[in-house]
Backbone and ligand atoms as CSV (ligand in chain L), in Angstrom:
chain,resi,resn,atom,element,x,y,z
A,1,UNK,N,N,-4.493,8.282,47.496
A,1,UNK,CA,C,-4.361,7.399,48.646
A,1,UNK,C,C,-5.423,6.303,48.640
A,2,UNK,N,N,-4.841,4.853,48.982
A,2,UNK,CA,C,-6.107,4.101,49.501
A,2,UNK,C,C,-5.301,3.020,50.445
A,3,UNK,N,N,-6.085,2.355,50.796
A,3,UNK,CA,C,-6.347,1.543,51.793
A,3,UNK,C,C,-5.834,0.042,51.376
A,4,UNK,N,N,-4.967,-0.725,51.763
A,4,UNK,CA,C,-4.483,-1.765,51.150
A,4,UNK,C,C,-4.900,-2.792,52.663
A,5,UNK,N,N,-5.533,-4.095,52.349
A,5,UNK,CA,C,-5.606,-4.907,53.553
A,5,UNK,C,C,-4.520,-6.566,53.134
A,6,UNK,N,N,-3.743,-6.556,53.708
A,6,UNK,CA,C,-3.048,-8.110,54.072
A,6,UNK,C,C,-3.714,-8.701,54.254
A,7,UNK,N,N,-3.957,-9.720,53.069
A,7,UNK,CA,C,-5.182,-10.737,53.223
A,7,UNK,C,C,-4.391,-12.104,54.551
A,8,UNK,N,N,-3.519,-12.123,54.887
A,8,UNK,CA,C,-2.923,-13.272,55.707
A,8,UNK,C,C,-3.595,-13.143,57.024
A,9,UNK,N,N,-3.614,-11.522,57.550
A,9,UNK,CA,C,-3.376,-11.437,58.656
A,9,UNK,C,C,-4.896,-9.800,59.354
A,10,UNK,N,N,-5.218,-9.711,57.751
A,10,UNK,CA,C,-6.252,-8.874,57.720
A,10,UNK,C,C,-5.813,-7.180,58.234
A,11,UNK,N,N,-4.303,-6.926,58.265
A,11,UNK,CA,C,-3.848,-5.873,58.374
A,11,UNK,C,C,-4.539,-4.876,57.657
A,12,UNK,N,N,-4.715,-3.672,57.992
A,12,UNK,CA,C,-4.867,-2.394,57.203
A,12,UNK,C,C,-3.624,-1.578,57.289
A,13,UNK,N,N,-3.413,-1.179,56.028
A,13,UNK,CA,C,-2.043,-0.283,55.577
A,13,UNK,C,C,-2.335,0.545,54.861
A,14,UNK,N,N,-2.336,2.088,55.097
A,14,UNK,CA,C,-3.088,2.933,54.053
A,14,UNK,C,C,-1.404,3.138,53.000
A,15,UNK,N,N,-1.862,3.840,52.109
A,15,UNK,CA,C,-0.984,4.151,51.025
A,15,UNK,C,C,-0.974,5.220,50.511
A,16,UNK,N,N,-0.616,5.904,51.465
A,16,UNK,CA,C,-0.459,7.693,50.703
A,16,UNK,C,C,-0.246,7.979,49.181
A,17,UNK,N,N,-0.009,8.826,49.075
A,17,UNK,CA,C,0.099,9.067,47.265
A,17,UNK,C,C,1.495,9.025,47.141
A,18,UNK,N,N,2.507,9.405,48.175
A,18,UNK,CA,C,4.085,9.845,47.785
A,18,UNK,C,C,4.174,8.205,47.984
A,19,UNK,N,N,3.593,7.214,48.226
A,19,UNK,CA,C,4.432,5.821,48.589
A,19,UNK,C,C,3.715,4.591,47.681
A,20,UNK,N,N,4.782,4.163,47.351
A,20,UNK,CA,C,4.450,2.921,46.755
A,20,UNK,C,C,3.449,2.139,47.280
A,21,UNK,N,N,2.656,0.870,46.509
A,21,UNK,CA,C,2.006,0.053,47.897
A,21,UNK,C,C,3.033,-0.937,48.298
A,22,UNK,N,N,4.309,-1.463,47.208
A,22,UNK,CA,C,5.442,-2.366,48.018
A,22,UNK,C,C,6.061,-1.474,49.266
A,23,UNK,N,N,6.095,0.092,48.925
A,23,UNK,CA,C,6.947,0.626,50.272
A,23,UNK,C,C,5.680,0.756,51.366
A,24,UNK,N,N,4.800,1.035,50.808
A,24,UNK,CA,C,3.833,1.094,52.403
A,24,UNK,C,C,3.437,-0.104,52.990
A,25,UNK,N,N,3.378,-1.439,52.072
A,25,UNK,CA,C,3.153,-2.663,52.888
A,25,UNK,C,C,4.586,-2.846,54.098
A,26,UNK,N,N,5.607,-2.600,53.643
A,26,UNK,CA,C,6.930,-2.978,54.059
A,26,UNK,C,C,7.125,-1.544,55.540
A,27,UNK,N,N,6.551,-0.438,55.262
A,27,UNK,CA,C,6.730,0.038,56.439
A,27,UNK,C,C,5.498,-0.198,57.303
A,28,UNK,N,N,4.604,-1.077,57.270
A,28,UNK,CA,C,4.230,-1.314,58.472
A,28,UNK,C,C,4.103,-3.154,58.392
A,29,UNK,N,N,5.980,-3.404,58.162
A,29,UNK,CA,C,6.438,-4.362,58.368
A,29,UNK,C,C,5.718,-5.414,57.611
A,30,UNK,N,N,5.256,-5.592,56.336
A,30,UNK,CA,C,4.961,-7.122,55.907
A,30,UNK,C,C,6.537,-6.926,55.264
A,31,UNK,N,N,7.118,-7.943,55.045
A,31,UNK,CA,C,7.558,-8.276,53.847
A,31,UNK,C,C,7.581,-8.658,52.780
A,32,UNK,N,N,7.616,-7.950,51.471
A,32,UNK,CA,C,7.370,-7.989,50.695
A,32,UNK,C,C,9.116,-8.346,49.498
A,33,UNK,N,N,9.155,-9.290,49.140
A,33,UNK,CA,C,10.672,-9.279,48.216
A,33,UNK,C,C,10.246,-8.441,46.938
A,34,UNK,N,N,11.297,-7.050,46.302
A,34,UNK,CA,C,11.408,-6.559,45.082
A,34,UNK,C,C,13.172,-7.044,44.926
A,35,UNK,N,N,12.941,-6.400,43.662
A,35,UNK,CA,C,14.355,-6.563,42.985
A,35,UNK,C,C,14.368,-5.173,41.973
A,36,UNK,N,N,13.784,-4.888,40.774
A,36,UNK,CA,C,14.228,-3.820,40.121
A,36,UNK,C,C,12.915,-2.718,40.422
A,37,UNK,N,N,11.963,-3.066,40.959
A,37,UNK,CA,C,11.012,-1.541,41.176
A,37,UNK,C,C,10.944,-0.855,40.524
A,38,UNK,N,N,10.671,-1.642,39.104
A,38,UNK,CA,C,10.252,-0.559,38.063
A,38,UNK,C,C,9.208,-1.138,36.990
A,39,UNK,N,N,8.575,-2.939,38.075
A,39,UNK,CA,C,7.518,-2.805,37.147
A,39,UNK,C,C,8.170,-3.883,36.289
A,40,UNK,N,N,9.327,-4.162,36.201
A,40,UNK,CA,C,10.002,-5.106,35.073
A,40,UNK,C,C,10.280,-7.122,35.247
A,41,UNK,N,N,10.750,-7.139,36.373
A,41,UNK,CA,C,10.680,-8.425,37.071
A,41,UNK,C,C,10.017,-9.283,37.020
A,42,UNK,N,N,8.827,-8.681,38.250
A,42,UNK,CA,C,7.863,-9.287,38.345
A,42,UNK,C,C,7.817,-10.369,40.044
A,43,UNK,N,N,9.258,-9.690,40.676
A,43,UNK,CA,C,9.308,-10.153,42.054
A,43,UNK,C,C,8.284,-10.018,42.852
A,44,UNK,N,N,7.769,-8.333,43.127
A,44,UNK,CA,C,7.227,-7.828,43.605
A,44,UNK,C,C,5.630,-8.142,43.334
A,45,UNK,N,N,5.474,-9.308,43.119
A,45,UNK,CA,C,4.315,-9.632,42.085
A,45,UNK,C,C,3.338,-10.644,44.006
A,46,UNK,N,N,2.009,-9.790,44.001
A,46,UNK,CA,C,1.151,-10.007,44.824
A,46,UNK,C,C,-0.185,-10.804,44.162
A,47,UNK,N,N,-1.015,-11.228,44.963
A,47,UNK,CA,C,-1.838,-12.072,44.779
A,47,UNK,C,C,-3.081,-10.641,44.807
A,48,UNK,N,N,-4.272,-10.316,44.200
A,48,UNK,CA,C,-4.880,-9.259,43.950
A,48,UNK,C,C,-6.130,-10.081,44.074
A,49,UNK,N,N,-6.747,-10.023,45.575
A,49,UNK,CA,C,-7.894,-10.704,45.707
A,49,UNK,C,C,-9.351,-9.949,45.978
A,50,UNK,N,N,-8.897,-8.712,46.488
A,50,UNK,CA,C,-10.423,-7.296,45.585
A,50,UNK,C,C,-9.797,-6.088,45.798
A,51,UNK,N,N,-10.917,-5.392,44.297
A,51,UNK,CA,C,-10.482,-3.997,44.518
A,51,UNK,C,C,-10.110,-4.115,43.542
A,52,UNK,N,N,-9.738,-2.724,42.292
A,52,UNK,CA,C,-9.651,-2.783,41.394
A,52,UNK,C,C,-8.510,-1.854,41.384
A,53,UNK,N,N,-6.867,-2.214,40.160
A,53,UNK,CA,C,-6.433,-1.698,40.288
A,53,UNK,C,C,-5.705,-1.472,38.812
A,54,UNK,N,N,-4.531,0.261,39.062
A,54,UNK,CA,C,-4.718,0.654,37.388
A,54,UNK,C,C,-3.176,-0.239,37.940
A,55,UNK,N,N,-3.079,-0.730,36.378
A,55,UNK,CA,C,-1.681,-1.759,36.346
A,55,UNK,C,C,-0.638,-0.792,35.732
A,56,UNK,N,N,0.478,-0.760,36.164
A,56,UNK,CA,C,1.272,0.443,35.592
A,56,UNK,C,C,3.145,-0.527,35.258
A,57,UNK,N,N,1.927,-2.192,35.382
A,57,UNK,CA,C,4.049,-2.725,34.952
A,57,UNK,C,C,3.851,-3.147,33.706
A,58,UNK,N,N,5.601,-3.819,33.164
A,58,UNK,CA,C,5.256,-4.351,31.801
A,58,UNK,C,C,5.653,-6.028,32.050
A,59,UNK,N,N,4.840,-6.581,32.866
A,59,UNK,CA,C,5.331,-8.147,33.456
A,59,UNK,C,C,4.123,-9.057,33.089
A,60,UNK,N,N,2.796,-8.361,33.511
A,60,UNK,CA,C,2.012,-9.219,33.769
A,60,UNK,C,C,1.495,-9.303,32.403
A,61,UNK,N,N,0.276,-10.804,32.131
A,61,UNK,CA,C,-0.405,-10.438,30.758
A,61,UNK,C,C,-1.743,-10.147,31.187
A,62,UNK,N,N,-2.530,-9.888,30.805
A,62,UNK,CA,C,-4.208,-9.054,30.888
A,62,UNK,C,C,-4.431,-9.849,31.849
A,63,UNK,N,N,-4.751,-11.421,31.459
A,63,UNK,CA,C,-5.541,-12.275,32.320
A,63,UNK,C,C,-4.679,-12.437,34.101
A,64,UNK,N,N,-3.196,-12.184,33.582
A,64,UNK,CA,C,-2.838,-12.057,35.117
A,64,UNK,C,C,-3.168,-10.859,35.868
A,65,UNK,N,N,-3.702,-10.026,35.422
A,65,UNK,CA,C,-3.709,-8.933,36.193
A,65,UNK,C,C,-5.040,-8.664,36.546
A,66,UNK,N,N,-6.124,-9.540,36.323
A,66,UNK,CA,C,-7.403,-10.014,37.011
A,66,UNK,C,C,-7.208,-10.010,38.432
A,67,UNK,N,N,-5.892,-10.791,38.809
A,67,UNK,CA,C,-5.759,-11.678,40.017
A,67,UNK,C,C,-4.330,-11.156,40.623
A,68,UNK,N,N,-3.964,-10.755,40.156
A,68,UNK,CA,C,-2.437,-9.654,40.746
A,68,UNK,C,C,-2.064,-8.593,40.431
A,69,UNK,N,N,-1.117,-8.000,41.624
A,69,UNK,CA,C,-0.724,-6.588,41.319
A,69,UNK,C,C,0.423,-6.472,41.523
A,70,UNK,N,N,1.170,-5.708,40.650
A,70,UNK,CA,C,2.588,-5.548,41.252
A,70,UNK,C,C,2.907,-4.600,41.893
A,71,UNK,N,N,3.193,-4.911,43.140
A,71,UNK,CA,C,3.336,-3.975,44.133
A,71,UNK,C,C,4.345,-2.848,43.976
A,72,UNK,N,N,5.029,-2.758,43.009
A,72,UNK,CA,C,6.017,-1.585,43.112
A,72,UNK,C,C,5.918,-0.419,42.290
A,73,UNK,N,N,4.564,-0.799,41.144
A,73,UNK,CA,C,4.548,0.357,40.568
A,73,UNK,C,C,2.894,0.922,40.339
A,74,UNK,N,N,1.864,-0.711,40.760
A,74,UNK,CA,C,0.393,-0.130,40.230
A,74,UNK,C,C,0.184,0.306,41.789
A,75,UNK,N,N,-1.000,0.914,41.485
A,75,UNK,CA,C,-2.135,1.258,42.332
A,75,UNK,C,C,-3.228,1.315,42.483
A,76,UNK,N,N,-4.137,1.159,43.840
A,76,UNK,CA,C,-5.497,0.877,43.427
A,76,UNK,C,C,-6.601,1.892,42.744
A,77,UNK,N,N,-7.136,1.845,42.648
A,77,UNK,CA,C,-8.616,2.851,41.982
A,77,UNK,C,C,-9.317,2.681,42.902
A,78,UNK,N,N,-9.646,1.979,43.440
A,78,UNK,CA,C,-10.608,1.205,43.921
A,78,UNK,C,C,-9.764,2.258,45.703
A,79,UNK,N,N,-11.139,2.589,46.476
A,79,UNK,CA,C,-10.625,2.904,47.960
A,79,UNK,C,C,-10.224,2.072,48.723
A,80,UNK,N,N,-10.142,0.727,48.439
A,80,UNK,CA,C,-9.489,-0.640,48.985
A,80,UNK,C,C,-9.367,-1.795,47.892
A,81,UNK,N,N,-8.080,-2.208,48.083
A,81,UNK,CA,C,-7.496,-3.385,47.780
A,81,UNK,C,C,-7.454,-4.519,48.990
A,82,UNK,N,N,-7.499,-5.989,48.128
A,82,UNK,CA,C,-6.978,-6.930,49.503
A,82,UNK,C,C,-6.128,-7.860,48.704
A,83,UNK,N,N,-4.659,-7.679,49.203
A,83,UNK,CA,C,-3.565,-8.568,48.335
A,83,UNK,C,C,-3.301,-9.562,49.599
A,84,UNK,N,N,-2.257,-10.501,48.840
A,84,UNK,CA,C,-1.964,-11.080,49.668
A,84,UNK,C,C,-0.388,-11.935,48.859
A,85,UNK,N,N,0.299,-12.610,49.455
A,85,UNK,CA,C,1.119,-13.309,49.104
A,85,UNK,C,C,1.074,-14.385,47.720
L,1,FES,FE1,FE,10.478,-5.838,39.898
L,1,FES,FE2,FE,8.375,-4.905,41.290
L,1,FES,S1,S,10.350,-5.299,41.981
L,1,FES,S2,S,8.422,-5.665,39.265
């Protein structure tokens, strides 16, 4: 579990272990657009502004994943993330 903050609006949204961070941003209502949720796309693709996280898609390249996360399949390491749009 960790702690995900909406950098727009400074929300806190925790992220249990059974939930995605695209499904836990989305149940406490951000919207977030996916399409295949498996990491492949690259819809689901967030702005990763702190916090360190393990990358688990095959979309991004190294240097993008400095600065984004894809919300449907990584997660943080880090006890807080702050994404944003
Ligand atoms: Fe396709 Fe997340 S929805 S990468």
């Amino acid at each position: 579990p960790f702690k995900a903050v909406w950098a727009p609006d400074g929300r806190e949204v925790d992220v249990p272990a059974h939930l995605s961070l695209l499904d836990a941003l989305r149940r406490d209502g951000i919207p977030v657009e996916s399409s295949c949720e498996a990491g492949v796309c690259g819809t689901c693709r967030l702005a990763l502004l702190s916090g360190e996280v393990e990358h688990h898609d095959s979309v991004l390249t190294e240097d993008e994943r400095l600065t984004s996360v894809v919300a449907c399949v990584s997660r943080a390491v880090s006890p807080e993330v702050v994404v944003g749009p």
